[in-house]
C-alpha positions in Angstrom: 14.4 -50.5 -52.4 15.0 -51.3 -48.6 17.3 -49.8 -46.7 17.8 -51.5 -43.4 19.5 -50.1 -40.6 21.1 -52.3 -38.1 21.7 -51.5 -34.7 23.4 -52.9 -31.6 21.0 -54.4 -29.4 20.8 -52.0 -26.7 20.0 -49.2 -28.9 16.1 -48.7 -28.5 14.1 -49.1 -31.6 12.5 -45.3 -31.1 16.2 -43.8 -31.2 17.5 -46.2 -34.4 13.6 -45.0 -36.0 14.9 -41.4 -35.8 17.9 -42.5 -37.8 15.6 -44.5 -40.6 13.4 -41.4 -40.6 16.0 -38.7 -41.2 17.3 -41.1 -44.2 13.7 -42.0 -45.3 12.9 -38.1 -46.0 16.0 -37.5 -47.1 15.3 -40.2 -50.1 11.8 -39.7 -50.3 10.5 -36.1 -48.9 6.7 -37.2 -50.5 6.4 -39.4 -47.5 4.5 -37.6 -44.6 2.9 -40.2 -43.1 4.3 -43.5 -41.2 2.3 -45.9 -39.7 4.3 -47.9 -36.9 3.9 -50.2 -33.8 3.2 -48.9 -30.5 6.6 -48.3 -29.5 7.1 -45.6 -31.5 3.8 -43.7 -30.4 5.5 -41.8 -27.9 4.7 -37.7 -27.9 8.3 -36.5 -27.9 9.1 -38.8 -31.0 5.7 -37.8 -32.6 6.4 -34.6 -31.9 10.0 -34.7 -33.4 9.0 -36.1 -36.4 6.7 -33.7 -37.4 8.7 -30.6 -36.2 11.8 -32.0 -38.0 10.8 -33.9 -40.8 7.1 -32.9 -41.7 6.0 -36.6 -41.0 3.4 -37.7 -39.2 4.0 -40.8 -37.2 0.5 -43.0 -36.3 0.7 -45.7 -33.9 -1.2 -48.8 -34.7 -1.9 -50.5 -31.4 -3.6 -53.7 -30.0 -6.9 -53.8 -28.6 -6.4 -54.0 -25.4 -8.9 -56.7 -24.1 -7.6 -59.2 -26.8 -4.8 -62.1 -25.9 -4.6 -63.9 -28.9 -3.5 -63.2 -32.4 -5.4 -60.1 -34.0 -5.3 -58.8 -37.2 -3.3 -55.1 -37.2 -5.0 -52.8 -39.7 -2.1 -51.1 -41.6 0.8 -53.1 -39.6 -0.2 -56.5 -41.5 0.6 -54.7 -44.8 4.1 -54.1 -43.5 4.2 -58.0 -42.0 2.8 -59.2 -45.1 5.0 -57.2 -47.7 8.4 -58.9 -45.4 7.0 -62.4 -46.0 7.5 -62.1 -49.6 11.1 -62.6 -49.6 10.8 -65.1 -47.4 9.0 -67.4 -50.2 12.6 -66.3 -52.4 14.5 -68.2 -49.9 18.0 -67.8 -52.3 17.1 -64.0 -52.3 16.3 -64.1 -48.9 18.8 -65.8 -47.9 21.5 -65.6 -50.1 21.3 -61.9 -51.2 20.0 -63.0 -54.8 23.3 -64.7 -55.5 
């Protein structure tokens, strides 16, 4: 089931993550590990994610001497997974109605 969380636009995507985090243990307290981009590989949110929640949080960077598309171990399952609505345009679109 997704549970999105939407955000005004100048709240930074590390403090709306803590929000999704809390909610995401709270459903599902199995989870203790969260693979995510870059931007949430900072120590103090690592480091509040474990104290708080028991979840690790592993950042899953870019090489850093590549310009061009590469191919993000772990973060393409996540891009790949959000496509599939995408080919359900009505449910995608139109909420499944």
């Amino acid at each position: 089931m997704l549970d999105p969380l939407v955000t005004p636009s100048d709240v930074q995507d590390r403090d709306a993550a803590r929000v999704l985090l809390t909610r995401l243990h709270a459903e599902h307290p199995e989870i203790v590990l969260v693979w995510a981009g870059n931007g949430y590989g900072g120590d103090e949110f690592r480091t509040w994610a474990q104290a708080t929640l028991g979840i690790t949080v592993k950042a899953v960077s870019r090489p850093k001497d590549v310009k061009d598309f590469v191919l993000l171990p772990k973060r393409w399952v996540v891009e790949r997974s959000n496509s599939w609505p995408m080919r359900a345009r009505r449910n995608a679109r139109h909420g499944g109605s």
